[in-house]
C-alpha positions in Angstrom: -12.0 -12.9 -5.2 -15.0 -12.5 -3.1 -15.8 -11.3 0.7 -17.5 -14.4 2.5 -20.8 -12.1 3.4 -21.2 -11.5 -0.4 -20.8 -15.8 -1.2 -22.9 -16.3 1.6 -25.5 -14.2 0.3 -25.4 -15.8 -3.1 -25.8 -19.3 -1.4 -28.4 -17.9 0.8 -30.6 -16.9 -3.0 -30.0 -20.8 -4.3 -31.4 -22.4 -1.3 -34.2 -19.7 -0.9 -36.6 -23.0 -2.2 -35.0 -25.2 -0.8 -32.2 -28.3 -1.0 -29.8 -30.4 -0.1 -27.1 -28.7 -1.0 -25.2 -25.3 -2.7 -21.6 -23.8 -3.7 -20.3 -21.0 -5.6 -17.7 -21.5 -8.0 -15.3 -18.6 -9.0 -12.5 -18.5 -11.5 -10.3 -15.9 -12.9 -8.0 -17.3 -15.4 -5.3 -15.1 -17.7 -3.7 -17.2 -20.4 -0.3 -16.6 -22.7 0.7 -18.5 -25.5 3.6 -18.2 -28.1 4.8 -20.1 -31.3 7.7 -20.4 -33.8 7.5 -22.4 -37.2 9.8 -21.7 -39.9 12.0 -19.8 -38.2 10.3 -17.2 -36.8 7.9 -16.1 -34.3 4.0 -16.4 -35.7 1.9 -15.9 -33.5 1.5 -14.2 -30.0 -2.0 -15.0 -28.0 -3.4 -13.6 -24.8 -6.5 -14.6 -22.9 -8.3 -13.5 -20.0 -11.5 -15.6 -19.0 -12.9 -14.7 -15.6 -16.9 -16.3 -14.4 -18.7 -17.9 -12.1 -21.2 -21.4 -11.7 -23.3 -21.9 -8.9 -24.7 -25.2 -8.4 -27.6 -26.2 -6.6 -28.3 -30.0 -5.5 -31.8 -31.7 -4.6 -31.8 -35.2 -4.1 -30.8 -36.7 -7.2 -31.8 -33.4 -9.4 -28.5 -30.5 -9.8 -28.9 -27.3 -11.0 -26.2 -25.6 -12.5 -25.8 -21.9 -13.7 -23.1 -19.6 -14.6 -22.1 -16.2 -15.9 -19.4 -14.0 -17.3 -19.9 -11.0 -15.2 -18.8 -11.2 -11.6 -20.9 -8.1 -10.8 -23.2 -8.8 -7.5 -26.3 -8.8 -9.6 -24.7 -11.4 -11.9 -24.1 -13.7 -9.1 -27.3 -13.4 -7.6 -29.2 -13.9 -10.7 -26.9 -17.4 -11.7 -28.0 -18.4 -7.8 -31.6 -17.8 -9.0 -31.1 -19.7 -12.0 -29.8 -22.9 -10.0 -32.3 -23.0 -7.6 -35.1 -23.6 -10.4 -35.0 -27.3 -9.5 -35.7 -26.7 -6.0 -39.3 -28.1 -5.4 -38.6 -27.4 -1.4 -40.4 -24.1 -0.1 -38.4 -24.4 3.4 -35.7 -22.4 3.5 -32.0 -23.9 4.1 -30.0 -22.5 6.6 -26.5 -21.6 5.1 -23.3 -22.6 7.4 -21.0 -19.4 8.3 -18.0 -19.8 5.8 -14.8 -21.1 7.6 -11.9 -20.5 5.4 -10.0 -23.7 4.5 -5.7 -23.2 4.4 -4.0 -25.3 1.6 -1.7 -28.3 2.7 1.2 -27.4 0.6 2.4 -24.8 -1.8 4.1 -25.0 -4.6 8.1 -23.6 -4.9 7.8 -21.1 -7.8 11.0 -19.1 -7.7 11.0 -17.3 -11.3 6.9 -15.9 -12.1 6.7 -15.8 -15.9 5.1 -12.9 -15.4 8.2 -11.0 -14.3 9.9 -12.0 -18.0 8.8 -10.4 -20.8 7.1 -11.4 -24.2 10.4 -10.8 -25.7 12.3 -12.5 -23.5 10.0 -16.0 -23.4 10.6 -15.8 -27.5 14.2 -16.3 -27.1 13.3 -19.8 -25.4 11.8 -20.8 -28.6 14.7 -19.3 -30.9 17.2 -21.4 -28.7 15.2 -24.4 -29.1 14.7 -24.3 -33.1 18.5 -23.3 -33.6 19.5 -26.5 -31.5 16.8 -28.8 -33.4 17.9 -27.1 -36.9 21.7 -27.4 -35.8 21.2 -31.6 -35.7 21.2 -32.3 -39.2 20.5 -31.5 -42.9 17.5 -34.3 -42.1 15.8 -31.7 -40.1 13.0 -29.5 -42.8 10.8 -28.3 -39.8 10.8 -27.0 -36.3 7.5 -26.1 -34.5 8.1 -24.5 -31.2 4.8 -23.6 -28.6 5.6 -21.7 -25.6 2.2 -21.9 -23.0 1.7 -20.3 -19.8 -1.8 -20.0 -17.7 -2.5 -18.5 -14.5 -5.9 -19.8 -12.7 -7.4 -18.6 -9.6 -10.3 -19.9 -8.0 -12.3 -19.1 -5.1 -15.1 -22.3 -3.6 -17.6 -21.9 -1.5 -20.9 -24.2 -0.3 -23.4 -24.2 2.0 -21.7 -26.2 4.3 -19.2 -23.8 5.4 -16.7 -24.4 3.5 -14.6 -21.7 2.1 -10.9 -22.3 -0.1 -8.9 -20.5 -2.5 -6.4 -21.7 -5.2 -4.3 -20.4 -7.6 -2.9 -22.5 -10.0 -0.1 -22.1 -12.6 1.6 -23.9 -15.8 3.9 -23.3 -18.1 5.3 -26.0 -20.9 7.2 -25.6 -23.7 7.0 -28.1 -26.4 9.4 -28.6 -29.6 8.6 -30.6 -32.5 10.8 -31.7 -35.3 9.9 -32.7 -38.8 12.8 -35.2 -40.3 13.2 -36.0 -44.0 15.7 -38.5 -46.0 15.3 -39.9 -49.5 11.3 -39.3 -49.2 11.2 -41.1 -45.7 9.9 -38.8 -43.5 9.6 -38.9 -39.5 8.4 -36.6 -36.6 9.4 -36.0 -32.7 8.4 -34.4 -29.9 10.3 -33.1 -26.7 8.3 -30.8 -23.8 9.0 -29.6 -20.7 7.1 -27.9 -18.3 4.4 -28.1 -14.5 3.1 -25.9 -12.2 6.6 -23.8 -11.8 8.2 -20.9 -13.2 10.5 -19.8 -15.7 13.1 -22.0 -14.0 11.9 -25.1 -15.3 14.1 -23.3 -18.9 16.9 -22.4 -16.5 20.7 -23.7 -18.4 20.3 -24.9 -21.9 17.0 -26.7 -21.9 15.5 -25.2 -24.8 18.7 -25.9 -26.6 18.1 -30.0 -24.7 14.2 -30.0 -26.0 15.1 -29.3 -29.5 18.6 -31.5 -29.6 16.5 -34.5 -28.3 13.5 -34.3 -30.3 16.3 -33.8 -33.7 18.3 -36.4 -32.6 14.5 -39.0 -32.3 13.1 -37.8 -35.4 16.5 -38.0 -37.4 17.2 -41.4 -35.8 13.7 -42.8 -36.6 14.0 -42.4 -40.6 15.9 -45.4 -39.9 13.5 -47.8 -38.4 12.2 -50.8 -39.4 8.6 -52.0 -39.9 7.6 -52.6 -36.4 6.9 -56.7 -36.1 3.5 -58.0 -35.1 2.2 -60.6 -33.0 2.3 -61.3 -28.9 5.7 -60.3 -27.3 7.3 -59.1 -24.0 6.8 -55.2 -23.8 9.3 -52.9 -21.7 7.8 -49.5 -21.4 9.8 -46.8 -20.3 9.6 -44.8 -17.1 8.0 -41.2 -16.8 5.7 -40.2 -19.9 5.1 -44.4 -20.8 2.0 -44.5 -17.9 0.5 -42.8 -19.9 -0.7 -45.9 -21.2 -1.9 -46.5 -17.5 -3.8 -43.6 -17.5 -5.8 -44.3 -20.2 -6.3 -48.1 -20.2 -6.6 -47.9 -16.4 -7.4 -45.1 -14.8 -10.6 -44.0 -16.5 -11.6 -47.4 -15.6 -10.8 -46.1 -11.5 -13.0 -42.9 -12.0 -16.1 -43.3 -9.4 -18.6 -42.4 -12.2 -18.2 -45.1 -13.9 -18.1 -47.0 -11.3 -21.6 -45.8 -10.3 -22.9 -46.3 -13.6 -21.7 -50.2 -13.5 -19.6 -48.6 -17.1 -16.6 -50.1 -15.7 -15.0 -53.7 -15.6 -13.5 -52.5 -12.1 -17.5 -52.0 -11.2 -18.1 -54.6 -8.0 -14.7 -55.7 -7.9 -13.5 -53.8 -4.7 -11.0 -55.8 -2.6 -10.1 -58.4 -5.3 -7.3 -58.8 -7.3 -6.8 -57.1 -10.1 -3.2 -56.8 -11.4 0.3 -58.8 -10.1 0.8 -58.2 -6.5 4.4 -56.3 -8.0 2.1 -53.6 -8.8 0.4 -50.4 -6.6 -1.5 -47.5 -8.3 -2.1 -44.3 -6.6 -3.6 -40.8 -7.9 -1.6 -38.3 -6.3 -2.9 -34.6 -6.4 -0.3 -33.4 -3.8 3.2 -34.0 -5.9 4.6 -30.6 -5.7 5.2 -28.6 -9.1 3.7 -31.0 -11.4 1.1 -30.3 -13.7 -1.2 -32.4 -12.7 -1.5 -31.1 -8.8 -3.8 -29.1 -6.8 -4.2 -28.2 -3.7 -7.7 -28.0 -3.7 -10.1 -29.7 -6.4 -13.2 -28.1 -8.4 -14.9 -28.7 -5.0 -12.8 -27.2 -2.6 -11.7 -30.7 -1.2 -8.2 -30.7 -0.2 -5.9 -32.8 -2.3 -5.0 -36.4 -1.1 -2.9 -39.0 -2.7 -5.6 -42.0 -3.5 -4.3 -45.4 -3.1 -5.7 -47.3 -6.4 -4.5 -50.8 -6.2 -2.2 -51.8 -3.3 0.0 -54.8 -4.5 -2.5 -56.0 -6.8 -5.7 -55.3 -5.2 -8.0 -53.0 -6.0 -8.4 -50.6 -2.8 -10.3 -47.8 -4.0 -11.8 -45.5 -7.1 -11.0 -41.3 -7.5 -14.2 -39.9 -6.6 -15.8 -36.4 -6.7 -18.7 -35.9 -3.7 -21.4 -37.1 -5.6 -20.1 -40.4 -6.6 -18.7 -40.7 -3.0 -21.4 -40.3 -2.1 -23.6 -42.6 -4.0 -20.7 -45.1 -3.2 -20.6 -44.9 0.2 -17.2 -43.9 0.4 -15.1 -40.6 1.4 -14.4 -38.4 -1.1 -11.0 -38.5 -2.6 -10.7 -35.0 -3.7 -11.3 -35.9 -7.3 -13.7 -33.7 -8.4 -12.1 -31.2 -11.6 -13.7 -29.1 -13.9 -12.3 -27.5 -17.4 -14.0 -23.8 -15.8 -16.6 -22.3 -14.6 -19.4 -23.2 -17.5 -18.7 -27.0 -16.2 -20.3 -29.1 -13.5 -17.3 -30.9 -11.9 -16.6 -34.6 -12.6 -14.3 -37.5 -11.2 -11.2 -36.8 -12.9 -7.3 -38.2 -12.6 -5.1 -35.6 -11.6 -1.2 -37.6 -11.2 -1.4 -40.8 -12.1 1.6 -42.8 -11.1 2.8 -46.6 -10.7 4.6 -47.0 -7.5 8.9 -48.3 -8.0 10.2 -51.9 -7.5 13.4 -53.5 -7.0 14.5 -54.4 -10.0 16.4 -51.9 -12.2 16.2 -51.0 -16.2 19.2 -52.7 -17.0 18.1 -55.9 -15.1 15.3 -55.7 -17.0 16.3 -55.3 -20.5 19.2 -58.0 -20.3 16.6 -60.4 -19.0 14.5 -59.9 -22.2 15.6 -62.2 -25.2 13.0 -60.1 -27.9 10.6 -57.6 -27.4 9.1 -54.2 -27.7 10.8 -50.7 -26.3 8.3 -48.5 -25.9 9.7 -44.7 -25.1 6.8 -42.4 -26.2 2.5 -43.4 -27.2 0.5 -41.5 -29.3 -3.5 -41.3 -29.4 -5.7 -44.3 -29.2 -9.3 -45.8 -28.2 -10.3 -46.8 -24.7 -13.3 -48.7 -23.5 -14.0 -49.1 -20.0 -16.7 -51.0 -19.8 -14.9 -53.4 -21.4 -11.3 -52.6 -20.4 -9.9 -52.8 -23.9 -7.6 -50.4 -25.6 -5.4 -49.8 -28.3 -2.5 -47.0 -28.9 -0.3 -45.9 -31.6 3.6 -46.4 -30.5 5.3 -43.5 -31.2 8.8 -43.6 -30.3 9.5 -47.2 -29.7 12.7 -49.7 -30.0 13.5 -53.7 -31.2 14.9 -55.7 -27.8 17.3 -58.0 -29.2 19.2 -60.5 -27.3 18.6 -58.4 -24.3 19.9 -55.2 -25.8 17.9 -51.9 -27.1 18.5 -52.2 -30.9 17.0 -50.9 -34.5 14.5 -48.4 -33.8 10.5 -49.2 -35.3 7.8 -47.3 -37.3 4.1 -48.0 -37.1 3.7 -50.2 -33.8 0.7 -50.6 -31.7 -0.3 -51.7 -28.5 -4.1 -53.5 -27.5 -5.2 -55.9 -25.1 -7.7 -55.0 -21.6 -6.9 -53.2 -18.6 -7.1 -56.5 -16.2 -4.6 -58.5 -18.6 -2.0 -55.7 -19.0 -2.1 -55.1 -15.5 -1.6 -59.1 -14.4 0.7 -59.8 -16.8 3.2 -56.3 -15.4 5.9 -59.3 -14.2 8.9 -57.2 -13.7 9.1 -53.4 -11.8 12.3 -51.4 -11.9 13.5 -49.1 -9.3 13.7 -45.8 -11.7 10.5 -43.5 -10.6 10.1 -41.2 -12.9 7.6 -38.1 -13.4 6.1 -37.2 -17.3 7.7 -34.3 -18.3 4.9 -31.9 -17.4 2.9 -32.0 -20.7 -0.1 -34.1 -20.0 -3.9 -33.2 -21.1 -6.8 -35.0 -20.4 -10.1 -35.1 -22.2 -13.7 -36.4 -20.8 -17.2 -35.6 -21.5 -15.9 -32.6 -23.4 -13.8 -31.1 -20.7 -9.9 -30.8 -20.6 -7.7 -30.8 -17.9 -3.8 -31.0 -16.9 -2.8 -34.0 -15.3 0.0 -36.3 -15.1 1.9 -39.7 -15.2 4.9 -41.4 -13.4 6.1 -44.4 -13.2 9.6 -47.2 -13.1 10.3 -48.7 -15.9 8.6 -52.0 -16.3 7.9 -55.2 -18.0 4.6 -56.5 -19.8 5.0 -60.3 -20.0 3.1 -60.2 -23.2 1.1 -57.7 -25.3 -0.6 -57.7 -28.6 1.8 -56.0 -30.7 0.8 -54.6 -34.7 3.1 -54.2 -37.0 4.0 -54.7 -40.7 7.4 -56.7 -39.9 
């Protein structure tokens, strides 16, 4: 990372025309990845990515540069670069840099970088022999073990100076089931911004039991029935339904751009009063956190909807700004080649009272829903629809025959008025979330109780 004269001096070359507004964006990023299929180790990958963007604002126009070398010349000549758009000849006046401690750290107590490549492939051999171990049904075991390591360093003209340093690891298993030409697949991950104890006991050997024991147990299930039904979804990994039929709606460029049915609708109801949302950037160890965003604003947990009203959007400074509104430390980018953007980071439904077993009993017929796949969102509209994955028949309040080939549609304002019951059993995703907009990926992720959707549209065959 960077001395502050040297930033200084690159912010001091944007604004040499001029403008509202700079900041320096550096990044040095070293990547590890490692996969099994067929019972052996295929592939080992390595990356290192290390740049810089410097972005220049004036009025409503942004300039945006970056390069690969972090030499001084490089830096200066990207700061050139960004201040093209500057139509200013007065000079800004750069603020001395002040540099910004974070709020919280994160407990890592085993660095994968003190285990070596040999070692982090006997994960994956545990978890295959587990998953092959399940059954004669299992033909194929895919195994990915992923770490990253991401530093960045943020400065702007107005001072402000932070550093970050963010890490992930994950490691996902996924199990291919065959009987009499039926065939079905499951996944198990595990994983957030932690170290190698995340893996400590037998949970490889737990990933690759579960995901046997889901696949194995769904060459069973039934043709999913169709029509309009209560839904239970499960707790943890099931918002992310939330996330996408939801939140996107929440994120303040939409919001600006009137692209969202949540557009105008600021202090009104929008879902049962059993319901508060909150983006929360500050959970410690989970993938989705930060202690700083893109911008350098300190994380905050952003209250969504509070008991059914909407209260507030997740906004980077530019769409605070046009909004009126403080910033909500919002603001993520994939790396340095990208201009930041409003993005989710952990998006979680707040507990009730109820509990899961309340919940279930007091449901005649219905939908389980445990695990959703891909799908389409529109936020402008609000409407959605999701593949089911791994999902269950209610019968006679009871979890029975598990089903194949369910969906899930309806709109955002619907699902979340007709959320009529809330259980008490908070749960965190597993640590395996990835979110994609306007090209860019990031980690994020969900939590939530389990909970009750009076009715959805369900597809199906049955």
């Amino acid at each position: 990372m960077f001395e502050p004269e040297l930033l200084r001096r690159v912010l001091a070359t944007a604004l040499e025309r001029g403008g509202d507004f700079a900041e320096v964006y550096v990044e040095d990023s070293h990547a590890l990845g490692i996969s099994l299929d067929d019972d052996k180790i295929e592939r080992v990958s390595a990356g290192h990515d290390r740049g810089v963007g410097v972005r220049v604002v004036v009025g409503e126009a942004t300039g945006y540069a970056y390069a690969d070398d972090l030499s001084e010349t490089q830096l200066l000549e990207a700061a050139r670069a960004a201040r093209a758009i500057a139509s200013s000849a007065v000079p800004v006046t750069v603020a001395d840099l002040r540099r910004i401690p974070p709020g919280y750290e994160h407990q890592i107590r085993i660095a994968p970088e003190s285990a070596s490549e040999r070692e982090k492939a006997e994960l994956l051999r545990r978890s295959n022999a587990a998953a092959r171990a399940a059954g004669p049904e299992v033909r194929q075991v895919s195994v990915r073990y992923g770490e990253a390591r991401q530093r960045v360093q943020i400065a702007n003209s107005e001072g402000l100076l932070v550093e970050d340093e963010r890490r992930a690891v994950q490691l996902n298993v996924g199990v291919t089931a065959l009987r009499d030409g039926r065939l079905q697949t499951a996944n198990r991950a595990r994983g957030g911004q932690t170290g190698l104890e995340v893996f400590a006991g037998e949970v490889p050997e737990a990933l690759g039991r579960e995901a046997a024991r889901v696949a194995i147990e769904l060459l069973d299930a039934v043709p999913a029935p169709a029509g309009r039904m209560p839904v239970v979804i499960t707790n943890g990994w099931g918002a992310v339904l939330f996330h996408e039929a939801v939140g996107h709606g929440l994120e303040a460029d939409h919001i600006v751009h009137q692209s969202s049915v949540y557009a105008g609708r600021l202090g009104q109801q929008v879902a049962n009063p059993a319901v508060t949302l909150v983006d929360d950037a500050t959970i410690r160890n989970h993938r989705g956190s930060y202690r700083f965003d893109d911008e350098g604003t300190p994380a905050q947990r952003t209250v969504l909807v509070d008991a059914g009203t909407l209260v507030g959007f997740m906004s980077d400074r530019k769409s605070a700004a046009k909004l009126g509104m403080p910033c909500s430390g919002n603001g993520r980018r994939q790396s340095f080649q990208h201009l930041p953007v409003p993005r989710m980071s952990n998006l979680c439904i707040e507990p009730g009272h109820a509990t899961r077993e309340a919940i279930i009993a007091d449901t005649p017929r219905g939908l389980y829903v445990v695990s959703i796949g891909g799908g389409m969102v529109e936020p402008a509209r609000g409407e959605f629809v999701f593949s089911v994955t791994e999902a269950y028949l209610i019968e006679q309040g009871r979890i029975g025959r598990p089903v194949r080939g369910a969906t899930l549609a309806g709109d955002s304002f619907r699902v979340l008025a007709d959320i009529d019951a809330v259980a008490d059993d908070f749960a965190l995703d597993p640590g395996m979330g990835n979110c994609g907009k306007l090209g860019q990926w990031v980690p994020v992720g969900v939590g939530q109780p389990t909970l009750r959707v009076r009715e959805m549209l369900v597809g199906g065959t049955g």
